[in-house]
C-alpha positions in Angstrom: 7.3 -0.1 -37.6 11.1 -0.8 -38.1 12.8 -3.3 -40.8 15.6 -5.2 -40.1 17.5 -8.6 -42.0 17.2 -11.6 -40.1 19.5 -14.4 -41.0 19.0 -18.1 -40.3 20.4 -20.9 -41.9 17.5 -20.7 -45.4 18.9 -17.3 -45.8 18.4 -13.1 -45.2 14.8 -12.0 -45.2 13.7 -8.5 -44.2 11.5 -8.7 -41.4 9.0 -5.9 -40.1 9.2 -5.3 -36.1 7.6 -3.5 -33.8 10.9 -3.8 -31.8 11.6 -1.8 -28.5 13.8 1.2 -28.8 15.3 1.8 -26.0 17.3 5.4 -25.4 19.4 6.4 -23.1 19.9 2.6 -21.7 23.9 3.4 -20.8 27.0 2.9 -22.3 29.6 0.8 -22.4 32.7 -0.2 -20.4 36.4 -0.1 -21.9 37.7 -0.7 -18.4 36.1 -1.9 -14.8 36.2 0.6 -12.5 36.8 0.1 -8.7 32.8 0.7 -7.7 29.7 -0.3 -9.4 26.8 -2.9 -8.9 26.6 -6.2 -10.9 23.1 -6.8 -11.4 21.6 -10.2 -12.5 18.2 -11.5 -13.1 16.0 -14.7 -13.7 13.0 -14.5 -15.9 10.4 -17.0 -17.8 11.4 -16.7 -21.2 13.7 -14.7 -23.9 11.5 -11.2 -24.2 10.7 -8.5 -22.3 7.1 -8.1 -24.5 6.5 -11.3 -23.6 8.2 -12.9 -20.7 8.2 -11.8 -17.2 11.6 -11.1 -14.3 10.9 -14.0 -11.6 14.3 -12.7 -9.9 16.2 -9.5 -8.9 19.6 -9.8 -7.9 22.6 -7.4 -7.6 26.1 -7.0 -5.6 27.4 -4.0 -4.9 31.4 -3.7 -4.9 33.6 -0.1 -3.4 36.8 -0.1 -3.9 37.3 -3.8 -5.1 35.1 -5.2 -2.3 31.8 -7.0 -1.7 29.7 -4.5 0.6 25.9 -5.1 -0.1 23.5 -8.0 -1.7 20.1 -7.6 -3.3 18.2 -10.8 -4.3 14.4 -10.9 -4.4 12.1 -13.3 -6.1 9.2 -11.9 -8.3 5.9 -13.6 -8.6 4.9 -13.5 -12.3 1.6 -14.5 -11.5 1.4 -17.4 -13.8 3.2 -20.8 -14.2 6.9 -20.8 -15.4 7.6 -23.3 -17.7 9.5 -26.8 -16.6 12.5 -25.3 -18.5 12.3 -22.6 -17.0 12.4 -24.3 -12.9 15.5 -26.9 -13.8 17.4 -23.5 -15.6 17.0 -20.9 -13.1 16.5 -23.8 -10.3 13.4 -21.4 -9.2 10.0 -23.0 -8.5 6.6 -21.8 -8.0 6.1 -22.8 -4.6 9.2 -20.2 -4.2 7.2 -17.7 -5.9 4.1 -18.3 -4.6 5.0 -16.1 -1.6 6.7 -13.8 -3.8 5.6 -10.1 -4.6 5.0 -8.6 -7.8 7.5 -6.4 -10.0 5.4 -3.7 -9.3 6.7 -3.7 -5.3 10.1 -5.1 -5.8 11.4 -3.2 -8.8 11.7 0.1 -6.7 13.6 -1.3 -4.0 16.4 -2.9 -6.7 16.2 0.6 -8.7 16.6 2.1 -5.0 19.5 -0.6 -3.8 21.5 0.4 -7.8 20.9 4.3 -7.3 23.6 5.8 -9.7 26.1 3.5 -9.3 27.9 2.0 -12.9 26.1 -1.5 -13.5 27.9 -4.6 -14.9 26.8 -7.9 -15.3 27.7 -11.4 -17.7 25.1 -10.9 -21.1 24.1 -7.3 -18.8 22.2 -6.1 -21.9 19.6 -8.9 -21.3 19.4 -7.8 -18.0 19.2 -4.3 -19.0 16.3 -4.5 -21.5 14.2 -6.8 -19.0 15.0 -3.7 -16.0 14.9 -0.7 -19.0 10.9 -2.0 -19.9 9.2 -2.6 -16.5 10.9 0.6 -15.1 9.3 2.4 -17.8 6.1 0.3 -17.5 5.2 0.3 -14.2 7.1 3.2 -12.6 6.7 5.7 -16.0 10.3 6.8 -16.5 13.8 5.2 -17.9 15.8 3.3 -16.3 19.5 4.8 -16.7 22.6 3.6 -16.4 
């Protein structure tokens, strides 16, 4: 079990965690390079022990350019919350059809290959992709 302070507005207090460590996630950017995917996903809640991805998205751009689009839905197999539908704009009838992460989540891994990922709050993103990868397909996701 790890330590670490959290701070809120009563104070610091040290707080026990059985926090994810996640190596070899990726590095980051000082400057945008001219290819690389920009990935984006949708999920039910805040944490990857906890919440599920209800969407898979990505763009890939060569040379400056648009070339490719991934977007899948994932069914989580349970409700998403009302705040969840107006935020994302996602409803269950539109994942009732859906497949699960288990069956999607190889075709976006395939779809990002090696290519640099970026993405707005990516690290989100990131630790959502990092966790199921290593869930449901045993090994890393690496970026």
């Amino acid at each position: 079990m790890r330590s670490y302070i959290q701070l809120s507005s009563e104070g610091a207090q040290i707080v026990e965690s059985n926090r994810t460590i996640r190596d070899k996630k990726g590095d980051s950017l000082l400057e945008l390079p001219n290819s690389f995917t920009i990935i984006d996903i949708e999920t039910t809640g805040l944490d990857p022990r906890f919440d599920e991805i209800i969407e898979l998205s990505a763009i890939r751009v060569i040379n400056g350019e648009e070339v490719e689009k991934f977007s899948e839905l994932v069914n989580p197999d349970y409700p998403i919350s009302n705040f969840i539908k107006e935020l994302t704009g996602i409803t269950e009838e539109m994942l009732s059809e859906a497949e699960p992460i288990d069956s999607v989540l190889p075709r976006y891994l395939s779809f990002i290959g090696d290519d640099i990922v970026v993405g707005y709050n990516v690290h989100f993103d990131v630790n959502f992709i990092y966790d199921n990868t290593l869930k449901y397909l045993n090994r890393k996701f690496q970026v």
